[in-house]
PyMOL commands that place a pseudoatom at each C-alpha (Angstrom):
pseudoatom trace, name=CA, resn=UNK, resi=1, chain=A, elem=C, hetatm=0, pos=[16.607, 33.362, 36.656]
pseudoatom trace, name=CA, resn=UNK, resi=2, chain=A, elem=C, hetatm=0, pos=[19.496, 31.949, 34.896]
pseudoatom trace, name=CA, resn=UNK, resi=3, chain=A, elem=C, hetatm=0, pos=[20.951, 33.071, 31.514]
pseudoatom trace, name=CA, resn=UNK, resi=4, chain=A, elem=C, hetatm=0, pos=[18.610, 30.165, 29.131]
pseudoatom trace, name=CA, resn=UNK, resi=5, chain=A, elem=C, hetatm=0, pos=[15.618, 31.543, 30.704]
pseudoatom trace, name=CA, resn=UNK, resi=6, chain=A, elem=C, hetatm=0, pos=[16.451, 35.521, 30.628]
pseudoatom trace, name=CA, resn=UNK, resi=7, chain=A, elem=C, hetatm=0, pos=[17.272, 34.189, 26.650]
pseudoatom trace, name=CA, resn=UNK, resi=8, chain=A, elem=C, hetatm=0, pos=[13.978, 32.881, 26.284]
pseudoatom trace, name=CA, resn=UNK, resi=9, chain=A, elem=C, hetatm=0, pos=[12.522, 35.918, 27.799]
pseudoatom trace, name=CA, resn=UNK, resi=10, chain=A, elem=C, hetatm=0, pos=[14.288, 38.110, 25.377]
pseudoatom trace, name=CA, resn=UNK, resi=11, chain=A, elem=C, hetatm=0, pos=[13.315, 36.859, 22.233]
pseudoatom trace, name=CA, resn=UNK, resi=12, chain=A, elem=C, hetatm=0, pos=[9.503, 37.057, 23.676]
pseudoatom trace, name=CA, resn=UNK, resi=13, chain=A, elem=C, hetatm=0, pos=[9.676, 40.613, 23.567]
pseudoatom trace, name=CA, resn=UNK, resi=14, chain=A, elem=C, hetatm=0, pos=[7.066, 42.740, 21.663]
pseudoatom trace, name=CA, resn=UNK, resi=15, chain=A, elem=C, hetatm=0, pos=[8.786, 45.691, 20.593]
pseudoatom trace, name=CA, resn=UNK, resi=16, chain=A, elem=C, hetatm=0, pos=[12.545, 46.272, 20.141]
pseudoatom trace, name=CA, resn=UNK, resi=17, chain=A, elem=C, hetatm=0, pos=[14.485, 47.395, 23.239]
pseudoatom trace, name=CA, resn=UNK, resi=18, chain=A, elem=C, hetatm=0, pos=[17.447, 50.902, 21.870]
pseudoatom trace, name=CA, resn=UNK, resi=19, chain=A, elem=C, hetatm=0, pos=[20.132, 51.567, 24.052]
pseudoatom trace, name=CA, resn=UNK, resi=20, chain=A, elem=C, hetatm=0, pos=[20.066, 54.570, 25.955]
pseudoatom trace, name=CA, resn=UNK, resi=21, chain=A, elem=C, hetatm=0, pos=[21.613, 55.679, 29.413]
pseudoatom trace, name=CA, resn=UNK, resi=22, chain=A, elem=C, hetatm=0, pos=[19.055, 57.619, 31.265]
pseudoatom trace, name=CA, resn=UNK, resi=23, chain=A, elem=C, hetatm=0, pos=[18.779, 58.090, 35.106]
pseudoatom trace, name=CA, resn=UNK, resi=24, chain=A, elem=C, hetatm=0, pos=[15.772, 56.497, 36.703]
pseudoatom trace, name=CA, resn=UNK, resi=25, chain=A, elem=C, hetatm=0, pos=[14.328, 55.803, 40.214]
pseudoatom trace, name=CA, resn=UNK, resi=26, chain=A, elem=C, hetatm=0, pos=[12.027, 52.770, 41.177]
pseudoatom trace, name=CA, resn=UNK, resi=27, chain=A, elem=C, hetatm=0, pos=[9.811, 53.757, 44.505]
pseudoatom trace, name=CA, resn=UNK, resi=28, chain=A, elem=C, hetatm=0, pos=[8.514, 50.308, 46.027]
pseudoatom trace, name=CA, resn=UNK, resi=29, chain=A, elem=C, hetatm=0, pos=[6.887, 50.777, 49.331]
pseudoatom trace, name=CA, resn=UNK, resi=30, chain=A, elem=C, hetatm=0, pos=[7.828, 54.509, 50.279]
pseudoatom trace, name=CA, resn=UNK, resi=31, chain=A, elem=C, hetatm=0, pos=[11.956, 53.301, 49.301]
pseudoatom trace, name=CA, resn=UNK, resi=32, chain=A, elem=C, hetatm=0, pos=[13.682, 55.140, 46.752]
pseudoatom trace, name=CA, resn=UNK, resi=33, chain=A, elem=C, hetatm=0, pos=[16.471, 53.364, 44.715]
pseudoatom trace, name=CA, resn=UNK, resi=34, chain=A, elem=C, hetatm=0, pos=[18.496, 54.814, 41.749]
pseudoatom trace, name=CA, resn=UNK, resi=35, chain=A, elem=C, hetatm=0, pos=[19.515, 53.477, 38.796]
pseudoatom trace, name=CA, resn=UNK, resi=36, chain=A, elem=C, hetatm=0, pos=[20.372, 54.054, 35.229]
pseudoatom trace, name=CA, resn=UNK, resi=37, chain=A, elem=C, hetatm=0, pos=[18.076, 52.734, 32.191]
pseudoatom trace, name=CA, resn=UNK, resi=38, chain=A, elem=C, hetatm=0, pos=[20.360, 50.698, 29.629]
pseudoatom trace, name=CA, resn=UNK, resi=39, chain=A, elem=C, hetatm=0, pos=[17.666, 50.087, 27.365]
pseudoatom trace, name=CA, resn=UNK, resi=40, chain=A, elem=C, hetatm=0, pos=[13.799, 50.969, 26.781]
pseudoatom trace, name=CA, resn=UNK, resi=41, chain=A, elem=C, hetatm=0, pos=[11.048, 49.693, 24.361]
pseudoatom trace, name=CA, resn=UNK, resi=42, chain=A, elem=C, hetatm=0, pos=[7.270, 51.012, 24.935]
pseudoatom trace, name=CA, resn=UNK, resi=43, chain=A, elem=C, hetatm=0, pos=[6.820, 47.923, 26.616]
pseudoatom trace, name=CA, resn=UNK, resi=44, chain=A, elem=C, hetatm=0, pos=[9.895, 47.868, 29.387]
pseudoatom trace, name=CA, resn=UNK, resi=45, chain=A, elem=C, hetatm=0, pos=[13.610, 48.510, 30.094]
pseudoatom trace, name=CA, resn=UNK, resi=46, chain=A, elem=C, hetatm=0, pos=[16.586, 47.138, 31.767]
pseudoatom trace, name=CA, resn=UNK, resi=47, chain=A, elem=C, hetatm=0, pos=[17.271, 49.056, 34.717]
pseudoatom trace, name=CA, resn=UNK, resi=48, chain=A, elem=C, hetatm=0, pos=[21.208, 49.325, 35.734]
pseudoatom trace, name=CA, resn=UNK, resi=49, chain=A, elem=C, hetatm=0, pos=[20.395, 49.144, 39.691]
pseudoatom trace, name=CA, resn=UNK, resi=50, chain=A, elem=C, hetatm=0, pos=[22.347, 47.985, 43.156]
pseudoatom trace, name=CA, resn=UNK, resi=51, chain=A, elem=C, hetatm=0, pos=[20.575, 47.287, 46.606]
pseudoatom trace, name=CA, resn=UNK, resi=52, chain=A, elem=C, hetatm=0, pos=[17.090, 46.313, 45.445]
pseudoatom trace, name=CA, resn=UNK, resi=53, chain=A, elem=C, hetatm=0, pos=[15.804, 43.912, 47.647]
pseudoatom trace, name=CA, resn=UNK, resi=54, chain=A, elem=C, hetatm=0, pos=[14.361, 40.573, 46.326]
pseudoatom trace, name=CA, resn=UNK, resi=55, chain=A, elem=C, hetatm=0, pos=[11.083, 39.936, 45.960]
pseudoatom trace, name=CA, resn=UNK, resi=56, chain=A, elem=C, hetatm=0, pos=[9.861, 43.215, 44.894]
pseudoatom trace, name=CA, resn=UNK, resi=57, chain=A, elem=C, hetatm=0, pos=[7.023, 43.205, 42.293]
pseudoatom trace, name=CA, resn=UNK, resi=58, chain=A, elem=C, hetatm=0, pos=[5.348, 46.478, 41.645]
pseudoatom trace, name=CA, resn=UNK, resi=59, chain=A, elem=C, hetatm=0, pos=[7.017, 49.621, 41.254]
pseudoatom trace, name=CA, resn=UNK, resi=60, chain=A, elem=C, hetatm=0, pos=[6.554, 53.004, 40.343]
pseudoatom trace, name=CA, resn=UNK, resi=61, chain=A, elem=C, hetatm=0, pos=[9.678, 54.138, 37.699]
pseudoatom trace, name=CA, resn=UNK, resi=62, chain=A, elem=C, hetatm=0, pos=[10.501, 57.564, 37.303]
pseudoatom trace, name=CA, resn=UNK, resi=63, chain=A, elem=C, hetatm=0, pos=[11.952, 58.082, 33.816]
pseudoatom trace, name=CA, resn=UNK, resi=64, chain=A, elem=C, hetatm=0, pos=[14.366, 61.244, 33.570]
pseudoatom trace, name=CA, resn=UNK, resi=65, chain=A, elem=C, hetatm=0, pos=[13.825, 62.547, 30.090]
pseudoatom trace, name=CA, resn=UNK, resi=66, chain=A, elem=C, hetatm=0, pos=[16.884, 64.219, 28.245]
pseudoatom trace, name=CA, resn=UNK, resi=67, chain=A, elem=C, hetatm=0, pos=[16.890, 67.771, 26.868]
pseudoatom trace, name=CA, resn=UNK, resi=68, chain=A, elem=C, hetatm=0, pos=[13.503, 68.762, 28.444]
pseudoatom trace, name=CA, resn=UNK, resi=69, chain=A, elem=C, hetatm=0, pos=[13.979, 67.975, 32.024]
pseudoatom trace, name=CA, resn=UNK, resi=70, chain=A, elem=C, hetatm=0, pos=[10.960, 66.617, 32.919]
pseudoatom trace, name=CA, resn=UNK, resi=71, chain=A, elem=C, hetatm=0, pos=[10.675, 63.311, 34.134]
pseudoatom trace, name=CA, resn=UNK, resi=72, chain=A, elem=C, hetatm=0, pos=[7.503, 60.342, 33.577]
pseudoatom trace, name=CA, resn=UNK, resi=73, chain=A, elem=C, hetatm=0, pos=[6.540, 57.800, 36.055]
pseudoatom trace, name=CA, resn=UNK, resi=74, chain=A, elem=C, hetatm=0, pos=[5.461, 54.564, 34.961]
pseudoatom trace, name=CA, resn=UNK, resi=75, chain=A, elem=C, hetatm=0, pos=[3.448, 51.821, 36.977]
pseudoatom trace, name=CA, resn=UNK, resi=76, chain=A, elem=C, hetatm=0, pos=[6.278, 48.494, 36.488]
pseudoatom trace, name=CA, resn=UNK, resi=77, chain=A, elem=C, hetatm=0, pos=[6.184, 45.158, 37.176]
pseudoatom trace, name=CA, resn=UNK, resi=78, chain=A, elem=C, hetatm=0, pos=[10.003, 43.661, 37.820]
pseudoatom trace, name=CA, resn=UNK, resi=79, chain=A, elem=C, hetatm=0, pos=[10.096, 40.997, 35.271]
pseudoatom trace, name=CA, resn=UNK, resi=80, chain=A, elem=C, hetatm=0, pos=[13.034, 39.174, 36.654]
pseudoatom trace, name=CA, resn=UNK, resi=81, chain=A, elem=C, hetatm=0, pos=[16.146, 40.274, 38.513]
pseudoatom trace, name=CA, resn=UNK, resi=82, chain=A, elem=C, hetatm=0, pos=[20.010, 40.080, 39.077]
pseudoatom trace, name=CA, resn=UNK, resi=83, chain=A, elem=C, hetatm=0, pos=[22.179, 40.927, 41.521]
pseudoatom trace, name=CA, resn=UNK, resi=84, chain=A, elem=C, hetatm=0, pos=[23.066, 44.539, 39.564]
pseudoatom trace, name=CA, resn=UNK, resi=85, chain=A, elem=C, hetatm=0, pos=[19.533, 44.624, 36.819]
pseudoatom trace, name=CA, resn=UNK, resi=86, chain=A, elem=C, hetatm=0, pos=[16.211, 44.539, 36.501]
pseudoatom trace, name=CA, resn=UNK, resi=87, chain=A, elem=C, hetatm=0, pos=[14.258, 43.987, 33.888]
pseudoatom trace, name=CA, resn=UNK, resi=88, chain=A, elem=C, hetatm=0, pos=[10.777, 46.366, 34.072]
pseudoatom trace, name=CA, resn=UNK, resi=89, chain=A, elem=C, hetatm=0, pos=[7.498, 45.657, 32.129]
pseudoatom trace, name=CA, resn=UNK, resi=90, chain=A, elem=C, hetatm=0, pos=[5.546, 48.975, 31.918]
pseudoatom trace, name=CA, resn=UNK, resi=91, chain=A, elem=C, hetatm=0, pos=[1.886, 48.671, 33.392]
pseudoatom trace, name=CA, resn=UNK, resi=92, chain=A, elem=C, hetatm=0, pos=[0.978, 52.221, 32.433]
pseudoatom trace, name=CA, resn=UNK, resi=93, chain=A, elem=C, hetatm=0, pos=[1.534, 56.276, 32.404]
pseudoatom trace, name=CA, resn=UNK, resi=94, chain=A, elem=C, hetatm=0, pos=[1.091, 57.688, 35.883]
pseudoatom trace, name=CA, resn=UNK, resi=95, chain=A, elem=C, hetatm=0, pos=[-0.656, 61.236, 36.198]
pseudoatom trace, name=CA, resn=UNK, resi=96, chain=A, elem=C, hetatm=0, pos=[1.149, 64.037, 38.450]
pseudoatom trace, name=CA, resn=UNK, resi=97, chain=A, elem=C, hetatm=0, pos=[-1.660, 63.234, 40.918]
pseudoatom trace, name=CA, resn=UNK, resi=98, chain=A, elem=C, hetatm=0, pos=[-1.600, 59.880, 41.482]
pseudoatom trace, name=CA, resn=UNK, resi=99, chain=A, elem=C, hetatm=0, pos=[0.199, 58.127, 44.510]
pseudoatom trace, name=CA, resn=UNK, resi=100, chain=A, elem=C, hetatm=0, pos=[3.772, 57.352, 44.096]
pseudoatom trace, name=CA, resn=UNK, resi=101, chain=A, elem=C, hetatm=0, pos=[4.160, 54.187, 45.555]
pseudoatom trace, name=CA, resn=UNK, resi=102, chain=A, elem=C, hetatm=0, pos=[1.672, 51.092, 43.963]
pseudoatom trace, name=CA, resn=UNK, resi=103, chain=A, elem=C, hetatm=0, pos=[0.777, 50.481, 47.291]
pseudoatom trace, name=CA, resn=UNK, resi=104, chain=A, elem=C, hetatm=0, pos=[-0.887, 53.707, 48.440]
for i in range(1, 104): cmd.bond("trace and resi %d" % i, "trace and resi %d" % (i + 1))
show_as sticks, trace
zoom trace
């Protein structure tokens, strides 16, 4: 993706994204990777993140939520992806019970 189209992508947005610096994980096929959330909307974020390999689709995000100390996981799709970023569209709310990686 080059800059034009992550533009275009931008201003297709539903919702407005707020800065915020959160820690976050992405799971994708029993791999862990860490990263730090830039910015969030309810409908996605940019995720800060190194060493994701290409290609990777589905994800399960796990959200660490200041002051309380819980975290949420959210079923992702990666939206499109840069060497350092990734921009996440939220699927949906995962339950405590449910399988942590989309492809269990």
């Amino acid at each position: 993706m080059d800059w034009q189209e992550l533009e275009a992508s931008i201003q297709r947005r539903r919702h407005a994204r707020r800065p915020i610096q959160l820690p976050a994980q992405l799971t994708w096929r029993g791999q862990e990777f860490e990263g730090e959330i830039a910015n969030i909307s309810p409908g996605g974020a940019l995720l800060n993140i190194e060493k994701l390999p290409p290609g990777v689709t589905d994800v399960v995000a796990r959200i660490n939520l200041p002051r309380t100390g819980r975290a949420v996981r959210v079923l992702a799709k990666v939206r499109w992806q840069l060497p350092t970023s990734v921009g996440l569209q939220f699927e949906g709310f995962l339950a405590p019970h449910d399988p942590i990686d989309p492809a269990d």
